[in-house]
C-alpha positions in Angstrom: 0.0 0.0 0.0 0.7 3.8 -0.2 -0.2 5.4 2.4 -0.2 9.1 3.3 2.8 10.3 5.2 0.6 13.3 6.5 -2.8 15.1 6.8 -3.2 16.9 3.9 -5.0 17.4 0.4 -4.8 14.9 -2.8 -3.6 16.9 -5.3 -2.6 14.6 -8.0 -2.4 10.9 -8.9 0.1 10.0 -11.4 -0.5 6.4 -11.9 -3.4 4.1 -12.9 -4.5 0.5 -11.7 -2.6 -1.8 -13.9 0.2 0.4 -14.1 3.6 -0.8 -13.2 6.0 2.2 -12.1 9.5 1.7 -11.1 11.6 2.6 -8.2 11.7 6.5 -7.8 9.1 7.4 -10.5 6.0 9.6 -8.8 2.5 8.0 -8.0 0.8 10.9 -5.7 1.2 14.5 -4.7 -0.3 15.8 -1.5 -0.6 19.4 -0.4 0.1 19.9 3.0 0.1 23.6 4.6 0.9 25.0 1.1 3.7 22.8 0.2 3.4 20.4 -1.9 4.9 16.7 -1.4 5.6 14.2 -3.9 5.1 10.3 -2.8 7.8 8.2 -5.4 7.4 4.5 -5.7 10.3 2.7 -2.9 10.7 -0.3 -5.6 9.1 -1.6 -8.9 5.9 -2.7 -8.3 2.1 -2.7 -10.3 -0.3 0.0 -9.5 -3.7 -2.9 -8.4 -5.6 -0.5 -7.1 -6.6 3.3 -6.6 -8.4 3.8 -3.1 -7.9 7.9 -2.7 -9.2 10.4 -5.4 -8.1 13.7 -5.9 -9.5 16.2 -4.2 -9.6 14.2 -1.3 -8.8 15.2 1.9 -6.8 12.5 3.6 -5.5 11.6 6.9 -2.2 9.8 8.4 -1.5 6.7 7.3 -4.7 6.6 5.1 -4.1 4.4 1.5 -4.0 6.4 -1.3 -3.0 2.9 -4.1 -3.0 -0.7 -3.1 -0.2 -2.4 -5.4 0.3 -6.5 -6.6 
């Protein structure tokens, strides 16, 4: 799972279910106090599902894409 690091707003989801990212590329940015943080996939993996939308206000720890 990807899970928010921080409270903060879904700004952005840059990949799709079935999509397989590799190690460093972005998946999510989250707006937090006016700053804006980029979430990078830790290793290759395959985007299996999206459980956050943008827009979305989302808490700690709350998943944002499940992966395979």
């Amino acid at each position: 799972l990807l899970l928010s690091p921080m409270p903060g707003l879904l700004v952005r989801l840059a990949a799709q279910g079935g999509q397989a990212v590799q190690a460093g590329e972005r998946l999510a940015v989250i707006e937090a106090m006016k700053m804006e943080n980029i979430l990078t996939a830790q290793q290759d993996v395959t985007v299996a599902e999206i459980l956050a939308t943008p827009g979305e206000s989302l808490s700690v720890d709350q998943p944002i894409l499940r992966f395979v």
